[in-house]
N, C-alpha and C positions, 0 to 999 in steps of 0.2 A: 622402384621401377622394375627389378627382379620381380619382386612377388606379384607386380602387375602383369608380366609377361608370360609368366610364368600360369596366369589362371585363364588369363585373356588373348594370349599371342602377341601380333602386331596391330590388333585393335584397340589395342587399350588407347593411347594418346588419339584415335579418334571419337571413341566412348569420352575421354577427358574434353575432349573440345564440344564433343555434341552436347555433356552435361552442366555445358558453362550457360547454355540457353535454357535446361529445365532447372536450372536450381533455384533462378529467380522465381521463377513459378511458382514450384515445389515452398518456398516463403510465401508468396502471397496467398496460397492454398491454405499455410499452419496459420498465420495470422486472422485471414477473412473469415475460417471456421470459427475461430476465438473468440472474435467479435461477435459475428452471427449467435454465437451460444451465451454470449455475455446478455445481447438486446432480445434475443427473441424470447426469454422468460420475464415474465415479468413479477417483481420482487413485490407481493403487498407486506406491508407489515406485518411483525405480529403484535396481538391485543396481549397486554399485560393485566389489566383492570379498567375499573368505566366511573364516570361522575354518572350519576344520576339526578337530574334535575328537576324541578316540578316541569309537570305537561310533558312528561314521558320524553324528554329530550336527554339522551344518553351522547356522553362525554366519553369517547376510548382515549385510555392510556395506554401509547404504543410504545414509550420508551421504559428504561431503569432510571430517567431522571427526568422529571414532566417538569416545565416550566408552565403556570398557570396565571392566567391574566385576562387582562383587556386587549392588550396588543394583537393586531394578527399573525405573527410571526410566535407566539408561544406555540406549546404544544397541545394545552387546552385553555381553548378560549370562553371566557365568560364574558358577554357584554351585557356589562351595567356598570353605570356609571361611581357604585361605591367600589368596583375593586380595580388596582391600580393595573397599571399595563404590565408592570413585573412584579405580581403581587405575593406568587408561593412558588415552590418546589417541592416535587413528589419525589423522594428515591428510593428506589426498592436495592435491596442487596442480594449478595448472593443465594442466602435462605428462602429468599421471599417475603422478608418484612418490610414495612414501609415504614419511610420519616417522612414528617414536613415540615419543611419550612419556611421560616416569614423573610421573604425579599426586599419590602420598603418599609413603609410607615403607614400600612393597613393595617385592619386586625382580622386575625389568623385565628379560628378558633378549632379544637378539636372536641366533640361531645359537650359543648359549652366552654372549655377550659381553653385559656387561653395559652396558644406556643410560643414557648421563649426561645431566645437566642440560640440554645445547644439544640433546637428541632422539639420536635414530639412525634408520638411514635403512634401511626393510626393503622387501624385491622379494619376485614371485611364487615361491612356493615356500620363502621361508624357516621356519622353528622359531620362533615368537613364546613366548615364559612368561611367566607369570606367576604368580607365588607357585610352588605346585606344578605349573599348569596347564600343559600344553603345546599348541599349537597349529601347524596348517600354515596359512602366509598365502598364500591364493590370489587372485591381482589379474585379474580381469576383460579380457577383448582387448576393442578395439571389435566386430568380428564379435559376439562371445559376449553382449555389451550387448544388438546392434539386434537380435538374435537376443529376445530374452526380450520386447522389443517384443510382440512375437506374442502374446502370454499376456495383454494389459492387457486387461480387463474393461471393458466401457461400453456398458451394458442400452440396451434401446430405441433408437431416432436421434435424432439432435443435433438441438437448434433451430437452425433456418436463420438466422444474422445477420444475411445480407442483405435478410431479412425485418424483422428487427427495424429495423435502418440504414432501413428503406423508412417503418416506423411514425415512426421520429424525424424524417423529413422532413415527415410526415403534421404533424407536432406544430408543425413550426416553421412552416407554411406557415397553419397556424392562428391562430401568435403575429402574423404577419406579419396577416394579416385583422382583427385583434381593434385593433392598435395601427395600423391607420390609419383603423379606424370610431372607435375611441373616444379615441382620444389626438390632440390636436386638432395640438399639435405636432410629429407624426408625419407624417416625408416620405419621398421615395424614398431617403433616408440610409438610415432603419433598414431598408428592405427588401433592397438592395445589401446591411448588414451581415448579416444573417440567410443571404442568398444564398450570401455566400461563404463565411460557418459551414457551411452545408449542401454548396458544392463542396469544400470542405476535408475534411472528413470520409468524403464518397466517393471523392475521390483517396486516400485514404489507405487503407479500404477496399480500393479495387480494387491497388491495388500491390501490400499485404502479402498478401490473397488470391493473386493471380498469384504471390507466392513460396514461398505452400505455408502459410499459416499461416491456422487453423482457429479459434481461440480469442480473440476480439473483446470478452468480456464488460464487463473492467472497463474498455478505451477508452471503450465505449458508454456508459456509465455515466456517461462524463467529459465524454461530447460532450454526455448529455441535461441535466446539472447545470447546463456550459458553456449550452443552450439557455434553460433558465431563467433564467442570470445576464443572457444579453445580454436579456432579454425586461424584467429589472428594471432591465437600465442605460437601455434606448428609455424606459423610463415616469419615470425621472429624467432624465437629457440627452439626450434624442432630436436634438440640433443634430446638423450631420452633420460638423466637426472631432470632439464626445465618440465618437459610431459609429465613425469611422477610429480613433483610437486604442484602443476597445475592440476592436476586428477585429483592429489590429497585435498586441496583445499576445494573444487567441485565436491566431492562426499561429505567434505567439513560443513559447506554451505548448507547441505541439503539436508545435513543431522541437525543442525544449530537450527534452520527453517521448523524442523520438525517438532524441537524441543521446546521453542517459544511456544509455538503455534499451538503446542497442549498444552503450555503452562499458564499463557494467559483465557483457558476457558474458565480460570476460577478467577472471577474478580477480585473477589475481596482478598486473595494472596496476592493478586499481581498489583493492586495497589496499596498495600502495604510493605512494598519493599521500594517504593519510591523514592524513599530518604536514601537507602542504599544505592538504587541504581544511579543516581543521582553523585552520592562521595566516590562511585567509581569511577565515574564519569572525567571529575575531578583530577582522580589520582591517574588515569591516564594521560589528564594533558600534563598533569606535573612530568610524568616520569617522560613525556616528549616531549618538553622543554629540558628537561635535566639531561639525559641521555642519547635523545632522536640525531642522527647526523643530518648536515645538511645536504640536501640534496636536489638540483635544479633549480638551486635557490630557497628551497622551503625546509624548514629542518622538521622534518616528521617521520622519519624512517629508524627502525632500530632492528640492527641484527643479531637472531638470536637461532642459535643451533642450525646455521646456514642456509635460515628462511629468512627476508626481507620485512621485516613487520609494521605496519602503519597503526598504532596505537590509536591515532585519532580518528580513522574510520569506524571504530565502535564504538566511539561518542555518539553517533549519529544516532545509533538503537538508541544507545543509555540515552538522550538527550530526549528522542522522544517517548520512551518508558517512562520517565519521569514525570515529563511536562505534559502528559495527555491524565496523566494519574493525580497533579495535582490540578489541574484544573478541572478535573469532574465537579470539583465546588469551587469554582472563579471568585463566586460574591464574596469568599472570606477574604478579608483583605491579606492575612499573613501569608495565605497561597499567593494569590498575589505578587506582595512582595517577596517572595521566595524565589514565585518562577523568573519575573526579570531579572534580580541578580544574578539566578544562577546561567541563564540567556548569557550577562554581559559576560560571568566568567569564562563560557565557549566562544562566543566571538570574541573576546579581547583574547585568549588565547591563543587561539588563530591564526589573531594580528599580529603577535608575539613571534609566533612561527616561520612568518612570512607567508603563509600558504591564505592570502585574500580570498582568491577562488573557493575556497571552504568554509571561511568567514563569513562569504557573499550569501553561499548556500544556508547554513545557521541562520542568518538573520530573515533570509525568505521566508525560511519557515517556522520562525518564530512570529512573524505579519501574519502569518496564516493562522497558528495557533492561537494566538490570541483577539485575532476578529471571530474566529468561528466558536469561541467561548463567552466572548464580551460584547461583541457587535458593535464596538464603536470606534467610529471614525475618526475621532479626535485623539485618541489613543492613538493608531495607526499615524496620523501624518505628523504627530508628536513625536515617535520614533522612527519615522521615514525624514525629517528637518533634524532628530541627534544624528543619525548616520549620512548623513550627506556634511554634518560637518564635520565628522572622523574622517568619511575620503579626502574630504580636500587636506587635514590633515596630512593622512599618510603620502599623498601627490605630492605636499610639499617635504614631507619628510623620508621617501623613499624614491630618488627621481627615475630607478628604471620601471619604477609603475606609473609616472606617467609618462613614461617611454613608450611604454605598450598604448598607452590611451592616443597617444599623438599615429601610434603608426597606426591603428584603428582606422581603417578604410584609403590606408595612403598604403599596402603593403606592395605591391608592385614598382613604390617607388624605390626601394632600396631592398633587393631581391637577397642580397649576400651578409645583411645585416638585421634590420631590425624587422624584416616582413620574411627571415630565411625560412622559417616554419610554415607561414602563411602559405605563401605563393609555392610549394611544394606540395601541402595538401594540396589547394587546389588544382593545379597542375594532376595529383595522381587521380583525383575524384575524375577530374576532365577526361584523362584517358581511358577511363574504365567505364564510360559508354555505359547503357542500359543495363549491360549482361555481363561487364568485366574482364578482366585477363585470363580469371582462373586463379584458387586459392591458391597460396604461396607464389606467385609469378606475378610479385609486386614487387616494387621497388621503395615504397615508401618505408616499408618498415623497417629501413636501413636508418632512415634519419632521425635522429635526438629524440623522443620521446612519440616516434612515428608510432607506436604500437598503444600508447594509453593517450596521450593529451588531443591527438590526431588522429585518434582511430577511427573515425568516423571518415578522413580520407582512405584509409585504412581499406576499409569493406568496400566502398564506393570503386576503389581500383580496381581489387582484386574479384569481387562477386558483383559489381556492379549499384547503379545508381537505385534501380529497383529491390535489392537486398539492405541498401543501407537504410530507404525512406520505412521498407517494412520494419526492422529496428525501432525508427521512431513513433513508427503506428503502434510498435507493441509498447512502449513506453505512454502513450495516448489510451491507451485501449484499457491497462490498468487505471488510470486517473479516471476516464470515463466511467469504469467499474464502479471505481469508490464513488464517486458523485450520485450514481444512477440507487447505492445501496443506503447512500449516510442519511436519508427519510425513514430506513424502517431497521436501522442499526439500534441492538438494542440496550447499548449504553452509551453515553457521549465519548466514554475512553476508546472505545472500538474506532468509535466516527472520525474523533481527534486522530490517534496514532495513523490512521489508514492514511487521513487526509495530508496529514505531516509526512508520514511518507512517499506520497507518492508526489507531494512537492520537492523532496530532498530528491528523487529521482530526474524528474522533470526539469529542474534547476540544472544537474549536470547534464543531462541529457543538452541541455539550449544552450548552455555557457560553451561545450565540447563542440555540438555539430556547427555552429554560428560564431563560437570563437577561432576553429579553425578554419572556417571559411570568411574570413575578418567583415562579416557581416555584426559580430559582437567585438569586445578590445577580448583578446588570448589572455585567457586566464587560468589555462592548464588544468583545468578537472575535466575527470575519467567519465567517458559512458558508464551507464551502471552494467553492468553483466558482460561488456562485450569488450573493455578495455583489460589489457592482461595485469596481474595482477589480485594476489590473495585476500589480501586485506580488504580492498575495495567491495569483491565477488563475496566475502564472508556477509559483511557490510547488507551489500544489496539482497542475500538468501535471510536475511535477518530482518528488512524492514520488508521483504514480502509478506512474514508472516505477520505482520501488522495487516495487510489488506488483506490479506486470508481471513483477516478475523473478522471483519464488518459484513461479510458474505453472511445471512440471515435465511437463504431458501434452506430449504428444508433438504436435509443430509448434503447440502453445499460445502458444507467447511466441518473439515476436524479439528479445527480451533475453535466453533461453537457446539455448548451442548446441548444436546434436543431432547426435548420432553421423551418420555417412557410411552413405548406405546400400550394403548387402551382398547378393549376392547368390552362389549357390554354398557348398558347405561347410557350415559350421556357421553361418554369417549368412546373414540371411534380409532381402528387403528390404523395407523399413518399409512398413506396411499405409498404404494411401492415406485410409483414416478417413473414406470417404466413406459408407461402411454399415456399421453394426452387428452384423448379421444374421448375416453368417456368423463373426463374430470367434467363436476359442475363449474360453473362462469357466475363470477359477480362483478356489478358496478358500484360498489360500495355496499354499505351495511342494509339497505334499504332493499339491494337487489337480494338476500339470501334467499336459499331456496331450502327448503326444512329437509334434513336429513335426519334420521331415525331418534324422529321427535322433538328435535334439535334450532332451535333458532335464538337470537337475540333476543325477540319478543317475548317467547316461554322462558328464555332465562331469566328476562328482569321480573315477571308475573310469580318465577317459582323463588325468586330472592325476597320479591314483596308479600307473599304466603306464609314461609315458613323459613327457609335459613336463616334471611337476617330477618332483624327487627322491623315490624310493619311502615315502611314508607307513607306516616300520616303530615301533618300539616303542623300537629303540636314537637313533632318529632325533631322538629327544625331548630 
């Protein structure tokens, strides 16, 4: 409050009250931009390779794993009646080679020869069959890739990020005013930590801008969440050792964000270390069964060098590094059975620990991964009928869980006991009105686990009921992201891990805001980013980089890598994407418009000429 008077006069606690009415804003401003930049491009695939089939009817391969069939849910459809509905698989690896292979009990022929069980291995211009079907496989040059570049559609101009990046300093610079008028224990600790949230975030910014990448939404997203979290940890331990170590572990998230986020641009390393990410997975819940204290009932905490460490938070990476890396081939049964055991051994783990709410989370997201690999339903309500009778299980064998289920929507009736959490969030969410108290001039974060389990009364007191719903728009806004990208993602492991993570998000995200407003039964898991807490925040900067990765526009993500630009010949060099304006517009392959000699048509004409082998009738 010195240093506020000190710049400000006797205006600062009116600047602190007037800025309790723009900060809600100032959040719907960084989120609605986000959004806006997420919907208004729009992502076409990209073409990897084509079937060609008689009567000039071309087949694109958009993904690294083509599912081919009769079904309309493959990736490429053949109708006719000899080939099955899941009759092959195309996978291309990281080199650019392709396998295929045979999915039922069709037959799968490559150049006449028939593919056995371990694949077979087909190049540009081969005869692919299937059933009756014959096909020419034509695989894609890089030229011919960045070439088609040209053609992506993206109405209107982009929101400016750096515009936005300017509104979230607006926001923090607000936090920073509010928790040194009203938070009496607030010093130059928390303004230093805020500071260098805010130089962290523009170095970061400014580097990957300078290397050509365009696409910021879901970091932003990550920094504003992260802005809120540090704002709820100043109004719970504003001492300035709690600020250093919340700052440490912000830079940790951001470097670990960074390090995934290149590492898995190489497939073929990021899944072969599966078996690995996988035994470590393992050895962490051993060593948090062996070691973890217990704590709020859940034994998952270990302290080591006078940090707080939650082991089983980076299960969540490792669980879905693993399980997105084996299911890139579901059909084999040994994947298969690999990934549910290793499933049951994180949620029985879990169970083990007491920490349900985490459990709960694992097995969401094992439903998810596994329908969006196998697509069957009978699968699903087969492990939705085991785990309903493990709950009733654990209700009869742990009775303050079903303590909690019983006071599930009764919390008001016993205020000082079994609803004491409840009815205090709500209570603080209630008083804190649209627009709040003002950061640190809460009272909730005084109570039992007011700052992580409850932190979503948390925000709602202190910055208001409109600060807390944007939170869970930015939690929405990534899941809608992934959704809007998983058609033109261009491996399943991208799609998978994205998809998984922004369920393990979403799950805490509902269990937290809905458990403590006992609209769910309380089951004590953390917001992602905004609940205090290192482990968690490591956690959640770790499965962003999974949706960073399924981000496919062009210089969108530095977790994917993009073709070399071309210039001459048939490659064309990649549009700078600084304007919209003059980009050409298509409605699929039918609308292209010839670029310097360049079309679909003259491609398959100059395949059937002279690259490959002449597309005749005996060739079949």
């Amino acid at each position: 409050m010195d240093l506020l008077r000190l710049i400000f006069g006797e205006a600062a606690p009116w600047l602190a009250s007037l800025s309790r009415f723009v900060l809600p804003l100032v959040c719907v401003a960084v989120v609605v931009r986000c959004v806006r930049s997420m919907l208004r491009e729009r992502y076409e695939p990209e073409t990897w390779a084509y079937l060609y089939l008689p009567g000039e009817i071309m087949v694109p391969l958009r993904h690294w794993e083509c599912i081919l069939g009769r079904a309309k849910s493959v990736d490429g459809q053949l109708d006719d009646p000899s080939v099955e509905k899941l009759h092959a698989c195309l996978i291309r690896d990281a080199a650019g080679g392709w396998t295929v292979y045979n999915l039922g009990h069709g037959d799968t022929y490559v150049n006449g020869e028939p593919v056995t069980a371990g694949g077979g291995a087909i190049a540009d211009a081969d005869v692919l069959t299937l059933g009756k079907v014959s096909a020419r496989f034509v695989d894609l040059t890089e030229e011919e890739r960045a070439a088609l570049l040209k053609y992506r559609h993206a109405p209107g101009r982009r929101v400016r990020p750096g515009a936005t990046m300017l509104l979230l300093t607006v926001l923090q610079i607000l936090l920073v005013l509010q928790q040194l008028v009203y938070n009496e224990d607030a010093g130059t600790s928390v303004a230093m930590a805020f500071g260098i949230l805010c130089a962290a975030q523009w170095v970061y910014f400014c580097v990957l801008r300078a290397s050509g990448q365009t696409g910021f939404e879901p970091e932003t997203l990550g920094f504003f969440l992260t802005t809120i979290g540090l704002s709820v940890a100043a109004s719970s331990v504003p001492d300035a050792s709690s600020m250093i170590r919340q700052v440490i572990f912000i830079l940790a998230g951001i470097v670990l964000f960074l390090i995934l986020g290149l590492w898995i641009r190489d497939l073929k390393r990021t899944k072969s270390l599966n078996m690995i990410a996988a035994g470590a997975a393992v050895v962490l819940l051993a060593i948090n069964l062996i070691f973890a204290q217990v704590t709020y009932g859940a034994q998952n905490w270990i302290t080591i060098g006078g940090f707080s460490i939650q082991p089983s938070e980076f299960v969540k990476a490792l669980y879905i590094y693993a399980s997105a890396a084996t299911l890139e081939r579901l059909f084999v049964n040994k994947n298969l059975i690999f990934y549910i055991g290793f499933s049951a051994v994180c949620v029985g783990a879990m169970a083990l620990m007491e920490d349900f709410g985490a459990a709960l989370v694992f097995f969401v997201t094992f439903l998810v991964i596994s329908f969006m690999r196998s697509g069957s339903f009978a699968t699903l309500f087969l492990a939705i009928g085991g785990a309903a009778l493990a709950v009733m299980v654990v209700l009869s064998a742990r009775p303050y869980v079903l303590a909690r289920f019983q006071t599930w929507g009764h919390a008001w009736e016993d205020i000082y006991d079994t609803g004491y959490q409840q009815v205090r969030a709500m209570s603080a969410a209630a008083s804190g009105g649209l627009f709040g108290q003002g950061s640190g001039n809460g009272w909730l974060v005084d109570v039992t686990a007011g700052d992580t389990d409850m932190v979503f009364g948390v925000v709602c007191e202190e910055l208001g009921l409109i600060t807390g719903l944007c939170c869970v728009a930015s939690i929405l806004a990534l899941a809608g992201f992934v959704v809007k990208n998983a058609s033109s993602g261009r491996s399943s492991y991208f799609v998978i891990a994205a998809a998984a993570s922004v369920t393990v998000m979403m799950s805490q995200m509902a269990l937290n805001v809905f458990g403590s407003m006992d609209i769910l039964p309380f089951t004590g898991v953390t917001f992602p980013f905004v609940s205090r807490g290192g482990s968690s925040l490591l956690s959640c900067w770790m499965l962003l980089a999974f949706v960073k990765g399924c981000d496919t526009r062009a210089r969108g993500s530095f977790a994917v890598k993009r073709p070399e630009k071309f210039s001459g010949g048939v490659g064309v060099e990649e549009p700078e994407n600084e304007g919209y304006d003059e980009y050409d517009e298509y409605d699929g392959y039918d609308g292209y418009e010839e670029y310097g000699g360049y079309s679909p048509n003259s491609h398959a004409e100059r395949r059937r000429a002279g690259r490959g082998r002449p597309y005749r009738e005996d060739n079949r």
